[in-house]
C-alpha positions, 0 to 999 in steps of 0.5 A: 048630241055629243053622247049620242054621236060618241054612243054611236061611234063606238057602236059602228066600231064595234060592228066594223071590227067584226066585218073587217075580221069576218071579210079578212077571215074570208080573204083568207078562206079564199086564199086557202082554197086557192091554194088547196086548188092549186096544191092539188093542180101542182102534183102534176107539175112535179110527176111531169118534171120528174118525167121530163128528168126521167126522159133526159136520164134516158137519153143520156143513158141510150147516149153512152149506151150508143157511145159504147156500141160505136167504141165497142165497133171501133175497136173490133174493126181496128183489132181486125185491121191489125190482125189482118195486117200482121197475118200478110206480113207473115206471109210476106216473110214466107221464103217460097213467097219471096223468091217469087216475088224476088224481082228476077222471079216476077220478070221471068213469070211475066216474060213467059207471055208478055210478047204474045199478050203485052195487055195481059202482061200488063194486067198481071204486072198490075195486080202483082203491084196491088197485091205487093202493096198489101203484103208491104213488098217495096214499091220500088221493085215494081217500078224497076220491073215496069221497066225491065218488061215495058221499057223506059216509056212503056214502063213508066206509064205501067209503073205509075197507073199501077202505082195509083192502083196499088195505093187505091187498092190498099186505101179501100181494103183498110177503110173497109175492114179498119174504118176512118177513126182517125176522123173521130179519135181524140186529137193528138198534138204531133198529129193534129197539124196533119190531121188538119191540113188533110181535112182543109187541103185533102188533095195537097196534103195526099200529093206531098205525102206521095211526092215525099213518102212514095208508096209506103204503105203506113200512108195507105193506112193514115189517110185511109183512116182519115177524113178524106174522100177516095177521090181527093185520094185517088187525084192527090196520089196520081198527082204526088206519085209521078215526080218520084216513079219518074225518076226511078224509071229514068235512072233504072233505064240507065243503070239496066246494063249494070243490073243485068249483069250483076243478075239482079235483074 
């Protein structure tokens, strides 16, 4: 019994370890072909990753390719700006033109039918102020002239409509030909507090600039470049810019004696 039990168990022993390396030979089979399955499933996997890339590296590309296009843009509208700029400051150099922009010159043009056609006067005086103000001639001239031709209250209310017109006009040629870049060029320390306080409070931060600087034209050309909207800038002048041409219209209504006899006016 022993003899038969140890002839057997050494029988099945034999014949187990063939099985079990005949199954594990087929685990392994089975693994191959999973894997050779798989192996030929995940070449697609690579070519869609790799299309993926190829797709993010085209988006990047069209991306600094659109990035340039608007640089390219900027600068030619910034060139054109500064061309157009300095051509009127020539022409506003031109002796012929600044005898007749000469405020004794201006009051005799519009004398000659201001008392048969005060409206068209007054549309003459204003366009005269747009203009002016595009050719950088100082706004207190045309404020002077409100009054020489409209008198103290009259010429108040001329001088500070063409004001507000004169500065609107200017902020529409500049935004139209120079666009807003200071909105989206890089941010420089001394003017990011001001670039700020446009973009938060565009209507007070226009009103202080008028109430301080008047009509000159670099803040036409700032805020026109800015973020802000026509209208903040159209309120926030009308707002910052009657305080001072009302002080100037009082005090060139007190001072008329003395500039009519000296021939200034």
């Amino acid at each position: 019994m022993w003899c038969c039990g140890g002839a057997v168990a050494p029988a099945r022993t034999e014949h187990a370890e063939p099985e079990l390396a005949t199954s594990t030979r087929g685990a392994e089979l089975t693994a191959c072909g999973e894997h050779a399955h798989s192996s030929l499933c995940d070449p697609c996997e690579p070519l869609v990753a790799s299309g993926g890339k190829a797709s993010e590296s085209g988006g990047e590309r069209g991306d600094v390719g659109a990035a340039r296009r608007t640089r390219a843009v900027l600068v030619a509208r910034l060139g054109a700006l500064v061309l157009l700029t300095a051509g009127l400051v020539a022409l506003s150099r031109n002796s012929a033109l600044r005898e007749r922009l000469a405020l004794k010159s201006m009051r005799a043009q519009l004398d000659a039918f201001g008392s048969t056609a005060p409206a068209l006067a007054f549309g003459a005086y204003v366009v005269m102020f747009c203009g002016g103000e595009l050719l950088h001639v100082p706004g207190v001239v045309f404020i002077v002239l409100g009054v020489l031709l409209f008198g103290r209250w009259g010429g108040f209310g001329a001088a500070f409509f063409g004001s507000v017109a004169s500065v609107c006009f200017s902020f529409v040629v500049v935004r139209a030909i120079g666009g807003q870049p200071i909105s989206a060029a890089p941010r420089w320390k001394r003017a990011a507090a001001l670039v700020d306080a446009v973009a938060e409070r565009p209507i007070a931060a226009v009103a202080l600039l008028r109430l301080l600087l008047w009509v000159a034209p670099p803040v036409n050309y700032f805020l026109a470049m800015s973020a802000v909207s026509f209208r903040d800038y159209a309120l926030g002048s009308a707002l910052g810019l009657w305080p001072p041409v009302l002080a100037i219209c009082l005090a060139t209504d007190a001072l008329l004696p003395w500039l009519e006899s000296s021939g200034l006016a």
